[in-house]
RODOMI-30408 format. One line per 8 residues: number of its first residue (from 1); their letters; for each residue z, x, y of C-alpha. Coordinates in pm, whole numbers. Layout:
REM residues N
NUM	a	Z X Y; ...
//
This chain:
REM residues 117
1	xxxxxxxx	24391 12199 5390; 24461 12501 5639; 24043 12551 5680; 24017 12204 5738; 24236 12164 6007; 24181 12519 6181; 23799 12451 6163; 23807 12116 6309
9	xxxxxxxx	24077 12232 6575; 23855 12568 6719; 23524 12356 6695; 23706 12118 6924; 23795 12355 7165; 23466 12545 7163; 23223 12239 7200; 23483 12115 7502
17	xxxxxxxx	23450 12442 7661; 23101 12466 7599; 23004 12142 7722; 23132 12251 8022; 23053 12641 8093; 22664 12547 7975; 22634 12310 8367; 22880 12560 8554
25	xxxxxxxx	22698 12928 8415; 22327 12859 8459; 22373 12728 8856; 22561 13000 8942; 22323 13272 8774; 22040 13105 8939; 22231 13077 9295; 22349 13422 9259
33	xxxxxxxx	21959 13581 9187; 21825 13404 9490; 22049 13519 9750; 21969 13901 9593; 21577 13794 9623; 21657 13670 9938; 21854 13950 10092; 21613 14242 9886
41	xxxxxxxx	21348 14135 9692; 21216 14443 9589; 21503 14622 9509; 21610 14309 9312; 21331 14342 9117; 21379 14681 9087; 21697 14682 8927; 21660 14359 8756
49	xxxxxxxx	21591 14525 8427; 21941 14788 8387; 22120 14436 8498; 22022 14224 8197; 22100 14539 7990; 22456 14558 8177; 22486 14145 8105; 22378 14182 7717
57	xxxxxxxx	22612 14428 7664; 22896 14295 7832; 22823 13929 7634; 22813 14084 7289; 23177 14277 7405; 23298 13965 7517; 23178 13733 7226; 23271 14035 6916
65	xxxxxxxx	23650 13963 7084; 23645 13589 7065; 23515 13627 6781; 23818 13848 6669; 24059 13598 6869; 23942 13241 6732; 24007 13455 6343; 24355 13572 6414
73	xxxxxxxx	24404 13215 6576; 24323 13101 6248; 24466 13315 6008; 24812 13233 6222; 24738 12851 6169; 24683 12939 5818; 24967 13106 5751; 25197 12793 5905
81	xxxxxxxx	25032 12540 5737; 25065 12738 5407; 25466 12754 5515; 25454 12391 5642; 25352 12283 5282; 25560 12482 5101; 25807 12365 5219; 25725 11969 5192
89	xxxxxxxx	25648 12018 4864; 26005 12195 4788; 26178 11970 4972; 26412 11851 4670; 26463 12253 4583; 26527 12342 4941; 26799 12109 4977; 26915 12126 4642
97	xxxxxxxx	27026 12490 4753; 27152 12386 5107; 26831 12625 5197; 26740 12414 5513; 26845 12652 5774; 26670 12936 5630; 26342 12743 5560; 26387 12604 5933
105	xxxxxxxx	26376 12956 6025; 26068 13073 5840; 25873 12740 5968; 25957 12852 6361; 25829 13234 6281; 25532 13096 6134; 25474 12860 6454; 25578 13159 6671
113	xxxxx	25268 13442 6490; 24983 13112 6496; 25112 13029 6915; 25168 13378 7069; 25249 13326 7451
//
């Protein structure tokens, strides 16, 4: 149930990111290498090479720690749907102890660890 929902949820963020970062990135790259060419061609060119090494390295950085974000995102979502049906499927037990209060309280840690501010 908890894969489900965390899978749909991040592949609904990502594609509406996405969508939008695939117009915005490739215009600005492009706009960006013809003023160099245009102020310096040939030390542009030059140097063109150690840039795309400085750019590959700094996208594999910055995708290995969304990678690392989007799985603690979801082991947090996990963890509170695992707590949210617990505790609909105790519901009779829970209240059969006057356990509400407590239960309340584990349901808003487990919202608080999956939505860190």
């Amino acid at each position: 149930m908890s894969l489900i929902t965390n899978n749909t949820r991040v592949m609904q963020m990502a594609l509406s990111t996405v969508g939008s970062d695939i117009f915005k990135q490739p215009i600005t790259i492009v706009g960006a290498i013809s003023v160099l060419l245009v102020m310096d061609w040939k030390f542009t060119l030059v140097h063109a090479d150690s840039l795309s090494n400085v750019f590959a390295a700094a996208s594999r950085l910055r995708f290995k720690r969304a990678r690392k974000a989007v799985q603690n995102e979801q082991e947090g979502m996990a963890e509170m749907v695992v707590t949210m049906q617990e505790t609909f499927a105790g519901i009779r037990v829970i209240k059969s102890f006057a356990r509400e209060a407590h239960q309340e309280r584990n349901l808003s840690a487990a919202i608080k660890r999956s939505f860190p501010r």
